[in-house]
C-alpha positions as CSV (number, residue, x, y, z in Angstrom):
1,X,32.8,-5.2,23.9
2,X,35.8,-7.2,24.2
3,X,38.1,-7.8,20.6
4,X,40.9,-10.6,20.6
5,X,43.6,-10.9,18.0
6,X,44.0,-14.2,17.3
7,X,45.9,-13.8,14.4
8,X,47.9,-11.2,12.8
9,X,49.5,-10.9,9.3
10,X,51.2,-8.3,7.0
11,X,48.3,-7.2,5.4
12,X,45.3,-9.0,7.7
13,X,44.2,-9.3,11.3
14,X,42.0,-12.2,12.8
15,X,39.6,-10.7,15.2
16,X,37.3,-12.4,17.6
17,X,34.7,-10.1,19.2
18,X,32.6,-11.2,22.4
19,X,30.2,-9.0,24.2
20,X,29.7,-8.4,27.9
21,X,26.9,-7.6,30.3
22,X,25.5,-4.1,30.1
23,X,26.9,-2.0,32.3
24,X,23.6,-1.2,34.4
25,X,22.5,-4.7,34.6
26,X,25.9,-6.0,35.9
27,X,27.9,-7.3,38.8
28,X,30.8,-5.8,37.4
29,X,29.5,-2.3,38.2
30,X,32.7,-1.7,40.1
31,X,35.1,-2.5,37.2
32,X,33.0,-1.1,34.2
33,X,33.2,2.5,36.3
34,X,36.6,2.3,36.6
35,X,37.0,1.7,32.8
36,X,34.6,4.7,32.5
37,X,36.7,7.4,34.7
38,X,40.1,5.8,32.4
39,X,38.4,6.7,29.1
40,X,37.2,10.1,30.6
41,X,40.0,11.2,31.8
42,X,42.4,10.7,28.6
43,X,39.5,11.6,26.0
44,X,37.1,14.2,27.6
45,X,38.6,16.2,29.8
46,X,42.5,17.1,27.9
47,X,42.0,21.0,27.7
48,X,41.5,20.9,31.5
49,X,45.1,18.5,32.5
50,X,48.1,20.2,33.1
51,X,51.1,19.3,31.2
52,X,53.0,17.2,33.6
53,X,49.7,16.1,35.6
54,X,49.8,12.4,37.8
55,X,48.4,9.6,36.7
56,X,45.9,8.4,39.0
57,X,45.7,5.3,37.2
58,X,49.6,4.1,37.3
59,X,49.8,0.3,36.9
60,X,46.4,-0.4,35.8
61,X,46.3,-3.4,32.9
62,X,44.1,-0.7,30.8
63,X,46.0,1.8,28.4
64,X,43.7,4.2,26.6
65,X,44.6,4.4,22.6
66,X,41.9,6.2,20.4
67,X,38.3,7.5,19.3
68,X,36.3,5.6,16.8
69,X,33.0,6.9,15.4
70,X,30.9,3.9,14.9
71,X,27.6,3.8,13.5
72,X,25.2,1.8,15.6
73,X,21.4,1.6,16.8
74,X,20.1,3.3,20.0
75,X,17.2,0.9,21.2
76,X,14.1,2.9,23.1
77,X,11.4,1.6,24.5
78,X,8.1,3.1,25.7
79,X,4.5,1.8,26.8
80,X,1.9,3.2,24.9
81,X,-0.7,3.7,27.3
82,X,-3.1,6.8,26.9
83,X,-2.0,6.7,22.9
84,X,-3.3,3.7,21.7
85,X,-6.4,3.4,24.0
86,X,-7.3,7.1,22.9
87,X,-10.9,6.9,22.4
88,X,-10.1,9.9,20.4
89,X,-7.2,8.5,18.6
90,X,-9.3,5.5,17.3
91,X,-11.7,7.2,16.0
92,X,-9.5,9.0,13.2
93,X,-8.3,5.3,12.8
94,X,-9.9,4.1,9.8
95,X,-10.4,7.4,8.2
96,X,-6.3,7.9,8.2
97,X,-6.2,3.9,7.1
98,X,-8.4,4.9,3.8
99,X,-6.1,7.8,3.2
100,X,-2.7,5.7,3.6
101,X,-4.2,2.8,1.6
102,X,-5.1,4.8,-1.3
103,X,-1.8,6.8,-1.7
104,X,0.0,3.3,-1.4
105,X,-2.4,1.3,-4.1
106,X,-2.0,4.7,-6.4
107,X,1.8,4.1,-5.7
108,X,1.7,0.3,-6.2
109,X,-0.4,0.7,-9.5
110,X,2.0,3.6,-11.0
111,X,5.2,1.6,-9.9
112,X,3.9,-1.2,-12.5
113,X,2.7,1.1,-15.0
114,X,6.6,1.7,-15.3
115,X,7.0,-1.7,-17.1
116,X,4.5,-0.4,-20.0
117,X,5.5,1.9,-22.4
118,X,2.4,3.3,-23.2
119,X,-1.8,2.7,-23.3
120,X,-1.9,1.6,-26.8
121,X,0.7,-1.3,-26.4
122,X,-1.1,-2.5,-23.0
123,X,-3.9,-2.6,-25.3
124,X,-2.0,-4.6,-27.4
125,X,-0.8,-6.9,-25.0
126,X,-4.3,-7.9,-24.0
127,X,-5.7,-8.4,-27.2
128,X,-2.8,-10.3,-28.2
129,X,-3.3,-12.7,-24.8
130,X,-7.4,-12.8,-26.0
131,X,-7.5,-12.6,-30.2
132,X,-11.1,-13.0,-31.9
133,X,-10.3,-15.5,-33.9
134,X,-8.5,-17.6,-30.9
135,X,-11.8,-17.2,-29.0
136,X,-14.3,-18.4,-31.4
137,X,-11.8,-21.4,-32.3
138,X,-12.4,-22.1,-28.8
139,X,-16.2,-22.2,-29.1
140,X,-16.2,-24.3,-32.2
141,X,-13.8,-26.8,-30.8
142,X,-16.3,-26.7,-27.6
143,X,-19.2,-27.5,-30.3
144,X,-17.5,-30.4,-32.0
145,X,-16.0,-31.6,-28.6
146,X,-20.0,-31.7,-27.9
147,X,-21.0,-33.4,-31.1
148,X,-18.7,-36.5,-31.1
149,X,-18.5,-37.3,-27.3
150,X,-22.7,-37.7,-27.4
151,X,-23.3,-41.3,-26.5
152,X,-23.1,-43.7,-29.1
153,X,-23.0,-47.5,-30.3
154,X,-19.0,-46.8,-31.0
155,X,-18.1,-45.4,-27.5
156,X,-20.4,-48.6,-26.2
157,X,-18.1,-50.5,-28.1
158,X,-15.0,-49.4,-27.1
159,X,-15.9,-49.5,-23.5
160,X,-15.2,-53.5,-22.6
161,X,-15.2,-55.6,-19.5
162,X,-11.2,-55.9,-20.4
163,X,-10.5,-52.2,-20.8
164,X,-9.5,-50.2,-17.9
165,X,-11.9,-47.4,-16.6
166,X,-9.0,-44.7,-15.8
167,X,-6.9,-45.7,-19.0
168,X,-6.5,-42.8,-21.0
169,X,-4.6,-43.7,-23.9
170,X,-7.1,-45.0,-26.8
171,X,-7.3,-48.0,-28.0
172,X,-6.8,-49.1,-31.5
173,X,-10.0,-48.4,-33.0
174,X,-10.8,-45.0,-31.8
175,X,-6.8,-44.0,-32.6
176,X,-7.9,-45.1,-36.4
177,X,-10.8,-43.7,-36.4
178,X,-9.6,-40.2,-35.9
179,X,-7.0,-39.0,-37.6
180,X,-8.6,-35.9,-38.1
181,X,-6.6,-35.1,-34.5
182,X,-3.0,-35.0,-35.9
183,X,-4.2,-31.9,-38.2
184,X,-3.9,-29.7,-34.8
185,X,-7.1,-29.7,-33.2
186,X,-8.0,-30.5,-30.1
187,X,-7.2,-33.8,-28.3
188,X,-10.5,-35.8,-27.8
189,X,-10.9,-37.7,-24.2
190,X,-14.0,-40.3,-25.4
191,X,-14.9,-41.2,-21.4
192,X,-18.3,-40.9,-21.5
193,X,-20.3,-43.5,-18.6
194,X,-23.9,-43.7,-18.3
195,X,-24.8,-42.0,-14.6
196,X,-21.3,-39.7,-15.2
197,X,-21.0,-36.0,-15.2
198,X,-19.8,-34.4,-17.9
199,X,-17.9,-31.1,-17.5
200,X,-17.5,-29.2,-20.4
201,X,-15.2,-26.2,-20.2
202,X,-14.4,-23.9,-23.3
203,X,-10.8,-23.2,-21.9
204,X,-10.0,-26.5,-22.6
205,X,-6.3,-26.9,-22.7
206,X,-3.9,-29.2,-25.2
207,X,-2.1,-30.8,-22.3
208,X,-3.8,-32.2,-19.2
209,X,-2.4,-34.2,-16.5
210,X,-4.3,-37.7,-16.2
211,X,-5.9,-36.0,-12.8
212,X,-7.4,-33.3,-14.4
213,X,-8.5,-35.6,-17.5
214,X,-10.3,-37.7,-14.7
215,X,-12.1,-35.1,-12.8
216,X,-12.9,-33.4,-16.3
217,X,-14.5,-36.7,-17.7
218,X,-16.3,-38.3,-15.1
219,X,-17.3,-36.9,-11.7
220,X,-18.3,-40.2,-9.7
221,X,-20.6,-39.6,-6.7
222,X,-20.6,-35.6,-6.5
223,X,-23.2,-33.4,-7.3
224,X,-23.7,-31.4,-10.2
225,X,-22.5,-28.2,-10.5
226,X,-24.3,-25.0,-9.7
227,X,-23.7,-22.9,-12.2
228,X,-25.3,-20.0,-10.5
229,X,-22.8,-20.0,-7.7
230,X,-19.7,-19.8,-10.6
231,X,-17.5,-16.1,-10.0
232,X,-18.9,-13.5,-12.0
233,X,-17.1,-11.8,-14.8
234,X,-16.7,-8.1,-14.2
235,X,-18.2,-6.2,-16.5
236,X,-15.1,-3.9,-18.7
237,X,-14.3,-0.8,-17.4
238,X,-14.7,1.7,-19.7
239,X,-12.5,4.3,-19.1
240,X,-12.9,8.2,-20.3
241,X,-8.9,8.7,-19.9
242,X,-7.3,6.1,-22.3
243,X,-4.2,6.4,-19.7
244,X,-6.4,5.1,-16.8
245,X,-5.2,1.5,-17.7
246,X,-1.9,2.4,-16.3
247,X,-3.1,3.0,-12.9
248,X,-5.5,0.0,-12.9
249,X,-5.9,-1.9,-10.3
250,X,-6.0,-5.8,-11.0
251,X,-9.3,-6.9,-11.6
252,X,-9.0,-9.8,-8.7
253,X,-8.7,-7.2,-6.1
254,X,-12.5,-5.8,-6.9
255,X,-14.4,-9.3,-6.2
256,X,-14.9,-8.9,-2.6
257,X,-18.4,-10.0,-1.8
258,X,-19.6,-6.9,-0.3
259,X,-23.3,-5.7,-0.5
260,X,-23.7,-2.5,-2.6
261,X,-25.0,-0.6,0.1
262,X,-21.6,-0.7,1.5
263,X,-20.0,0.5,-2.0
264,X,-22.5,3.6,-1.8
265,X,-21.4,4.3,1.9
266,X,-17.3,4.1,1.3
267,X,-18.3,5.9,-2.0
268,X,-19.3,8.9,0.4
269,X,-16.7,7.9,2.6
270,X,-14.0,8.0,0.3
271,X,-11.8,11.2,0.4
272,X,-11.5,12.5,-2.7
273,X,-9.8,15.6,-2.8
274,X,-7.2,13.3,-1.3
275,X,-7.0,11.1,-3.7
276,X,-7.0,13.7,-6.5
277,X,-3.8,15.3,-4.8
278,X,-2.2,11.9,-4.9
279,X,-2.7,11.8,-8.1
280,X,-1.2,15.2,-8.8
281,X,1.8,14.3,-7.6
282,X,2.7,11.7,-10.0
283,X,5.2,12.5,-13.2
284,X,4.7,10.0,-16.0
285,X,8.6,10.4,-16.9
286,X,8.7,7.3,-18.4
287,X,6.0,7.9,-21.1
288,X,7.9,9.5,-24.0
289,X,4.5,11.0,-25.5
290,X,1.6,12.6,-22.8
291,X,-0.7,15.0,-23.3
292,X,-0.3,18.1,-21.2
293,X,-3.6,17.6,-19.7
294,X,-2.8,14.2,-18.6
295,X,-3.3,14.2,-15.1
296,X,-6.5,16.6,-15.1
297,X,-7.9,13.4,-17.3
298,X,-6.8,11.2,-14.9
299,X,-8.4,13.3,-11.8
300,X,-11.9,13.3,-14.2
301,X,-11.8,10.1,-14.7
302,X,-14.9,8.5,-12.2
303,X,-14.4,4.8,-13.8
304,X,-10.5,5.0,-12.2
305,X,-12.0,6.3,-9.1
306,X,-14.7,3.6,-8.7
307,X,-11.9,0.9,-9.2
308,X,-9.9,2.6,-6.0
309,X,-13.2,3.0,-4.0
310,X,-13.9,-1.0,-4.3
311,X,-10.0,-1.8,-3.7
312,X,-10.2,0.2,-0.6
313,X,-13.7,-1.6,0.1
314,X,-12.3,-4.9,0.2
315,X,-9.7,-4.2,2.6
316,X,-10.9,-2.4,4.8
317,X,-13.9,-5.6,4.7
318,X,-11.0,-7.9,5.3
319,X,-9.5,-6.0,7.8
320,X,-12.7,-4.5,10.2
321,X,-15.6,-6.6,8.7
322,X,-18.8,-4.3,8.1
323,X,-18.7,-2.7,11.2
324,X,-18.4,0.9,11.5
325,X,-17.8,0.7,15.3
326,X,-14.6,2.3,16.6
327,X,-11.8,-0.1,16.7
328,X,-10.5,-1.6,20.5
329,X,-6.8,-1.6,21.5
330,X,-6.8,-5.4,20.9
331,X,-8.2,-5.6,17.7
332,X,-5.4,-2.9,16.6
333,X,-3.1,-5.0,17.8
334,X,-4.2,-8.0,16.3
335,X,-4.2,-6.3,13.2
336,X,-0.9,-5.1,13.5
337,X,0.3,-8.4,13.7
338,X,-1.3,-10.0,11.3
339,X,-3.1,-12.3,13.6
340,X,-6.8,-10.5,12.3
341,X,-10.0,-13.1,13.8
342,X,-11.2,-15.1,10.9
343,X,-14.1,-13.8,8.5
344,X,-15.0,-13.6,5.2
345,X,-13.8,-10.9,4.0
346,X,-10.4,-11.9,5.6
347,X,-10.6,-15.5,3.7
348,X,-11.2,-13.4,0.3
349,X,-8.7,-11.1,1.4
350,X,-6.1,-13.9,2.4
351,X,-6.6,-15.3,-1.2
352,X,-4.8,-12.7,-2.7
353,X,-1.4,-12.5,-0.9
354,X,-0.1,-9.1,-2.4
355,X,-3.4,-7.0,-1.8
356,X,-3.2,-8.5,1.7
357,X,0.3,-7.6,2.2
358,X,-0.2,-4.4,0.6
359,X,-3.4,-4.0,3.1
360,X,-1.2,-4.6,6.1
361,X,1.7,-2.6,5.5
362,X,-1.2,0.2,5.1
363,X,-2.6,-0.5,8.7
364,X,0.9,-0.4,9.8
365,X,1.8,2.5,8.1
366,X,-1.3,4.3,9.6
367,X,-0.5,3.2,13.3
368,X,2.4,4.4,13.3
369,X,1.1,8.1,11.6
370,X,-1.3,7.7,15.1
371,X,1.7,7.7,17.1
372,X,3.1,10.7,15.7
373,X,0.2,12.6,15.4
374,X,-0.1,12.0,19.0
375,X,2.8,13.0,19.9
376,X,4.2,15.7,17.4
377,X,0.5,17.4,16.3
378,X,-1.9,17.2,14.0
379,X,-1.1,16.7,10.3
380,X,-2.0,20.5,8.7
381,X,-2.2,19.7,5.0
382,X,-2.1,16.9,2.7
383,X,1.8,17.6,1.6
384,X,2.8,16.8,5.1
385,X,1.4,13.7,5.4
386,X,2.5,12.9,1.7
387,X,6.0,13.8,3.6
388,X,5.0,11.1,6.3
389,X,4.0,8.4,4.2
390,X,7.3,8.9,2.1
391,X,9.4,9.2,4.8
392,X,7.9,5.7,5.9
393,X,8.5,4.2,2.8
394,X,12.1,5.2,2.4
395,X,13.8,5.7,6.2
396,X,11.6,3.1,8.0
397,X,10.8,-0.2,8.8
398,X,7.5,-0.8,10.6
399,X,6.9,-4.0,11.4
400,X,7.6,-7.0,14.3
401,X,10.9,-7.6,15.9
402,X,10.7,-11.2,14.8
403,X,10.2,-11.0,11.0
404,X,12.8,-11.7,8.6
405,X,12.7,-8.3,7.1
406,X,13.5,-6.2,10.6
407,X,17.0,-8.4,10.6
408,X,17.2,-7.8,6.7
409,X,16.3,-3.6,7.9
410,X,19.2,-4.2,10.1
411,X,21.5,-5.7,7.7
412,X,21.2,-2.6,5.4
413,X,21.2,-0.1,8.0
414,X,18.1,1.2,7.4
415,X,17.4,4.6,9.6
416,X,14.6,3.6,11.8
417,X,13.0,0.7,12.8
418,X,9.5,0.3,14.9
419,X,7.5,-2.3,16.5
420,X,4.5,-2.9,18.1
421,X,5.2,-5.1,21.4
422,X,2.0,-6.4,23.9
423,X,3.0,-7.6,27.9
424,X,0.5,-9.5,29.1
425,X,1.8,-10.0,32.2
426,X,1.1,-5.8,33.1
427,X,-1.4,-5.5,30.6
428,X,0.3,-2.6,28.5
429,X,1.1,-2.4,24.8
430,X,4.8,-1.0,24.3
431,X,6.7,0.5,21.0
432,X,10.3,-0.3,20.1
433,X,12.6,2.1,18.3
434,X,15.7,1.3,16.5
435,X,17.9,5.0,15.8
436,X,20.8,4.5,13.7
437,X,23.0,7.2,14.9
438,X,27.2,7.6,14.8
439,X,28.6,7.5,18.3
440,X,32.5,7.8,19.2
441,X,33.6,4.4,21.0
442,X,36.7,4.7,22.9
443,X,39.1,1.8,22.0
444,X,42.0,1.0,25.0
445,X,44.5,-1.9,25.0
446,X,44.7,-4.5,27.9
447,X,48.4,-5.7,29.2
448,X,48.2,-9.0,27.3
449,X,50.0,-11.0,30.7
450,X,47.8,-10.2,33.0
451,X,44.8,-11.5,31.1
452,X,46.5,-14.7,30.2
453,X,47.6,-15.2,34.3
454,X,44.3,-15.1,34.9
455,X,43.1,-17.2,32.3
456,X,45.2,-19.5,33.2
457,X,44.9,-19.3,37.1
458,X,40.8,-19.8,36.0
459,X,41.5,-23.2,34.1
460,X,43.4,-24.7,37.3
461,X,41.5,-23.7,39.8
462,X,38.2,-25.3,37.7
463,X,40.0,-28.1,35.7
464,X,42.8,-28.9,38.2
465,X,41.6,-27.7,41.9
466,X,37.4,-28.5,41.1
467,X,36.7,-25.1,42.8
468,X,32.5,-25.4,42.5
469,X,32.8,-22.4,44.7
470,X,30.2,-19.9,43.3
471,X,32.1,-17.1,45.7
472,X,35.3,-18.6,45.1
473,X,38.1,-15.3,45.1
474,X,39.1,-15.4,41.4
475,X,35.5,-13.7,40.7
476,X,35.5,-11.4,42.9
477,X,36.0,-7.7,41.6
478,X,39.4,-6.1,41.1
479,X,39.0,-2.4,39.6
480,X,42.8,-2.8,38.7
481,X,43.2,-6.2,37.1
482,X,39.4,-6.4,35.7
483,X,39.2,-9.5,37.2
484,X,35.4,-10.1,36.7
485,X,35.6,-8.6,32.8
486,X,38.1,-11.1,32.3
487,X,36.8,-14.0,34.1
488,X,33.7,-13.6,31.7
489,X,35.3,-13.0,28.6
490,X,36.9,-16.3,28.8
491,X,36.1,-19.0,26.5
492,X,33.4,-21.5,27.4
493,X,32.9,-23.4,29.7
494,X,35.2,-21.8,31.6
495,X,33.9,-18.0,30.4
496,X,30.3,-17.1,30.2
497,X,30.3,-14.1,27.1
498,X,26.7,-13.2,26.3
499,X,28.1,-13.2,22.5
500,X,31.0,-14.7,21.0
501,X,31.3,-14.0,17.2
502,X,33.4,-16.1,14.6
503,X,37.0,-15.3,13.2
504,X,36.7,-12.1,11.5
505,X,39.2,-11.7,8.5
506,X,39.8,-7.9,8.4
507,X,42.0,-6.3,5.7
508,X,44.6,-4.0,7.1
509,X,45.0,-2.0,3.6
């Protein structure tokens, strides 16, 4: 790392910071050694000098100054061959994917059950967002919408050769003819054609664009609607614990269309006495009044625990399909980065972003449990792998090198960071591991001269002389004078730094 001063004040500095080649992957081998017997010699090794010792190094343009403990990533790579194509490995796959996927839709649903104070005023909210008396207004206005758009000799009338067929606003007539409208009930769109399909909707809302008006009034040249093939309303869930609504999972997230065969095999499937420990660990500290005996309710509760067993369903449908078959390398791969082959359960399961997110931060999560249960042991009881998951959650970030959220991981120094790599070229799947660790960086000084003579020599012999030589001399290595470390830490186009930051205003106090 090479740091310039551009600029220097009373109570600021101006630094510009440009990185070099690694040293193990450089030409300047030679020079970067020398630098590292300097540093060793003035920072390691002071109990063994004498007092008046020789300086090996006289007249070199380096001059040693300090230690600084920096905190910065260690970056590890390793291919994963004989872990992820583990026949055995694989196997325990999905199982440890059910486990992680409940604990983190338990964690999701009591994370929003923060925002409620308590059952009765969830109740409250959704009777207030669906009152009686709203809903049968609803059907009488459908009734009377009914009665008065039925053909007649008056909507004949007000449908002329002169009129436009995708004018909205009424005309003079029908405006006098009801008043009754500016009492507060619902607006009337009088469109009715002979051969046109009428959609009648009970939800019908006071403001429509003229789009929606259109496809709500006439429907010109497509079929009528099957109303067999309309979603289903779930049934209510009637819960034994009245606390149960907390932990609800959204009702969108149990419409998968799988067969019920499949909910009776995931049923037997599902681990329950994991689930109820998951459920044990939870608090409730932000409900003022609980009953002691809340989570033993909750635990009891088998409408709560049909709700998880459909949510884990559906992903795990989106996810593997309906095949129990032991999952390939690929296809873990695939679904480690997102890229999953279309199906249906995937389209359903695409439809609703945050299950899907939720989903694949799961599969994630369980890979990388694979890894380390591969390479540390089994997992002995359920507290260590509540340890695992939490650890995850909080010191981690598992994903792909190029989403935004492993630069934003970076940005706020998270711990550890993982990823899942694939070579195609050698046919190997490789992990990445970010360590943020504190590591002392030895700082030294350079003679200011004897970088600017050679920065200057540079620009004549390439502006002035046209040296095109590749070879040419000034390149060549010089463990006193760092010629090839200064060369490179030039500025462009005479330089070649691999990075090159911008002014950096750093306070001195």
């Amino acid at each position: 790392m090479w740091i310039l001063v551009l600029e220097k004040g009373f109570t600021y500095c101006g630094v510009n910071i440009k990185g070099l080649e690694l040293q193990e992957t450089s030409c300047h081998a030679a020079e970067a050694h020398r630098v590292d017997e300097i540093f060793e010699m003035a920072f390691e090794h002071q109990e063994h000098t004498r007092i008046l010792s020789p300086n090996p190094h006289f007249g070199h343009i380096l001059t040693p100054c300090t230690v600084v403990p920096v905190r910065l990533y260690s970056d590890a790579r390793n291919v994963l061959s004989g872990i992820i194509d583990s026949h055995e490995n694989l196997k325990h796959l999905k199982d440890d994917f059910v486990k992680v996927l409940v604990w983190m839709l338990v964690q999701y649903c009591y994370k929003k059950s923060k925002t409620w104070e308590s059952p009765g005023s969830a109740n409250k909210k959704k009777q207030g967002s669906f009152p009686e008396n709203q809903h049968s207004g609803a059907v009488k206005g459908s009734r009377a919408l009914r009665e008065e758009d039925s053909f007649s000799v008056d909507t004949v009338e007000d449908w002329t050769d002169d009129s436009d067929v995708f004018d909205f606003e009424p005309s003079s007539r029908t405006r006098d003819r009801k008043e009754p409208e500016q009492l507060g009930l619902t607006p009337k769109v009088h469109l009715s054609i002979p051969g046109s399909v009428e959609i009648q909707r009970q939800d019908f809302l006071q403001e429509m664009s003229p789009e929606d008006k259109l496809n709500r009034a006439v429907v010109l040249g497509l079929p009528a609607l099957d109303r067999g093939k309309q979603s289903e309303v779930l049934p209510r869930v009637e819960f034994s614990c009245s606390y149960s609504e907390l932990l609800s999972i959204p009702e969108e997230w149990r419409t998968a269309p799988v067969p019920s065969s499949k909910v009776s095999e995931m049923r037997q499937r599902f681990p329950e006495e994991w689930y109820r420990f998951v459920l044990s660990q939870l608090d409730f500290f932000h409900l003022k009044e609980k009953p002691s005996s809340l989570l033993t309710d909750l635990m009891q509760d088998k409408a709560l625990k049909d709700l998880y067993i459909h949510g884990v369903l559906s992903c795990c449908f989106g996810l593997f399909g309906l095949d129990n078959a032991v999952l390939a390398p690929s296809h873990v791969f695939r679904a480690y980065t997102g890229g999953i082959p279309w199906s249906a359960g995937l389209d359903w399961l695409t439809g609703k972003p945050e299950l899907f997110q939720l989903a694949l931060k799961a599969f994630r999560y369980t890979f990388k449990l694979m890894l380390d249960k591969a390479s540390l042991g089994p997992v002995e009881s359920f507290k260590e792998l509540v340890n695992y998951l939490e650890e995850y959650e909080s010191d981690w970030y598992i994903g792909l090198v190029s989403d935004l959220e492993w630069q934003q991981a970076v940005l706020q120094e998270k711990p550890y960071l993982f990823s899942l790599g694939h070579d195609p070229s050698m046919g190997i799947y490789t992990g990445r591991v970010l360590t943020l660790q504190e590591l002392l960086v030895q700082v030294g000084k350079l003679n200011a001269e004897a970088v600017r003579g050679q920065w200057a020599n540079l620009s004549w012999e390439l502006l002035y002389a046209t040296n095109d030589d590749e070879e040419r001399y000034s390149i060549q290595a010089h463990p006193a004078l760092l010629r090839n470390l200064t060369v490179q830490a030039a500025d462009p186009p005479l330089g070649y730094p691999v990075y090159s930051s911008q002014l950096l205003q750093l306070p001195l106090f």
